[in-house]
N, C-alpha and C positions, 0 to 999 in steps of 0.2 A: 415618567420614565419607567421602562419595563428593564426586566432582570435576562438578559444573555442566555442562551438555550444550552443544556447541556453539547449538543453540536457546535453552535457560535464559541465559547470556552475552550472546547477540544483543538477547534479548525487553528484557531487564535496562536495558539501555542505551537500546534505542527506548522503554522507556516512560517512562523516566527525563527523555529528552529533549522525550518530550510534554508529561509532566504540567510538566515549568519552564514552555514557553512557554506553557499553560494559565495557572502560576499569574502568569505576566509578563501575562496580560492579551493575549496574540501570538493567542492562538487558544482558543477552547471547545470542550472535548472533549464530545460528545453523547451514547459509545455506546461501548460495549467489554466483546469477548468474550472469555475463557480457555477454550479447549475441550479436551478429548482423545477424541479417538473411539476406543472402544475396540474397534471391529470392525477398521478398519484399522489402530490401533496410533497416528494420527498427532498433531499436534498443532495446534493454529491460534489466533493470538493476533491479535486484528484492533482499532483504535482508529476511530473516524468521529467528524472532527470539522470543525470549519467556521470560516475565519477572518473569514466575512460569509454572513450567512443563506438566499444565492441558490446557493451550491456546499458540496453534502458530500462530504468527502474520507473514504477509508479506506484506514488501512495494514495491510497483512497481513502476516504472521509466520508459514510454513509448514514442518512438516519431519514427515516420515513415517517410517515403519518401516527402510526400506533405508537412511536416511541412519544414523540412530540405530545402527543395530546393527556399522554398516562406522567409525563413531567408536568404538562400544564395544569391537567386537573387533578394533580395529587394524588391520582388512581392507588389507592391502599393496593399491596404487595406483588406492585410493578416492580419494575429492575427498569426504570425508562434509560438507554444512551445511545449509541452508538457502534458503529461498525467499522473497522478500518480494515484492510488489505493493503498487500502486496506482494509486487508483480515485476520479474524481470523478460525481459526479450532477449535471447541471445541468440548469435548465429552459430551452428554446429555443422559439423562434416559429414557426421552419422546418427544414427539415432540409439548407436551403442554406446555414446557421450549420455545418454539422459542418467543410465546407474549411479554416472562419475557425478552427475553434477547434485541429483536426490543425496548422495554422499555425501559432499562436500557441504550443502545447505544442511544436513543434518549434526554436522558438526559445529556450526555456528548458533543456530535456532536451536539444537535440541529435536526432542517429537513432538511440540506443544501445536505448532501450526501442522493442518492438512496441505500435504503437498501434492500439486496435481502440473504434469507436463501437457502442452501441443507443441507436437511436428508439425507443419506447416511448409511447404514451400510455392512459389510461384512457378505454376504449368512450362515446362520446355525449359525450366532451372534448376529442374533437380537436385543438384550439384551445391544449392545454395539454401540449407535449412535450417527454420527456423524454430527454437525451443522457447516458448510462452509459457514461463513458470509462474504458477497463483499458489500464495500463501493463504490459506483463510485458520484464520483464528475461532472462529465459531463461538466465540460471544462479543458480548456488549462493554461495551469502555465508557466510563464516566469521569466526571472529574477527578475523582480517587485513583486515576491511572493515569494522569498527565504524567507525573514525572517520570513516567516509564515512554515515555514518546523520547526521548535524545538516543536512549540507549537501542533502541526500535530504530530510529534511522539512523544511530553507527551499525548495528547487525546490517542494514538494508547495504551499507557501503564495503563494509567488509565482505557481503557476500556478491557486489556487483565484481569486489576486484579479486577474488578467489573464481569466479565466473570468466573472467575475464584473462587467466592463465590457463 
């Protein structure tokens, strides 16, 4: 029997936490990945879901080679875990909505996460634009951070329906 990876732990409990408020009716989950890439070794578990049909949320679950291997081999004064993000889609009118929206996410999150917008629209649609906001947190989450995963995807819901006014 082997012992569960820092990542397999993390995944375990965020998807746990999703599929409840799925089956509470809180939120519909739309979309999810398990990957492993076998060229880089890494892994990535991603959920997209949506608590109202005008914003899609995804949570990512990331860990690669160097984390994996410095948990495996005990690498003295590694930090080995994980990476999480996230990411909302919304559609916008102008791109003088992105102030409102950096705004409004800073009031929920704080300044702890980097927040970074894309406009986007599809050629001869102009008229129909798209804001692809990424949260990155810019470290690593270990098991010592699970119980902060519920309160991470009530922030993620709270800021899909404040997105979503």
């Amino acid at each position: 029997m082997f012992d569960p990876t820092i990542y397999e732990n993390v995944k375990v409990v965020l998807e746990g936490e999703l599929y409840d408020r799925d089956l509470e009716g809180e939120i519909s989950i739309i979309n999810r990945k398990d990957l492993v890439d076998l060229a880089s070794l890494s892994r990535m578990y991603e959920v997209q879901f949506n608590e109202n049909p005008q914003v899609r949320v995804t949570i990512g679950l990331f860990a690669d080679l160097a984390n994996f291997s410095a948990e495996q081999l005990q690498i003295e004064n590694s930090n080995p875990g994980c990476e999480i993000n996230i990411s909302f889609d919304v559609l916008i009118s102008d791109t003088e909505e992105c102030a409102k929206i950096e705004e409004d996410i800073r009031s929920i999150w704080g300044y702890r996460p980097s927040i970074q917008q894309k406009v986007s629209f599809v050629y001869n649609q102009e008229e129909e634009l798209t804001s692809h906001i990424q949260l990155e947190f810019n470290r690593r989450i270990n098991e010592d951070q699970i119980s902060d995963l519920s309160e991470l995807i009530e922030y993620a819901v709270q800021t899909s329906q404040l997105l979503d006014e």
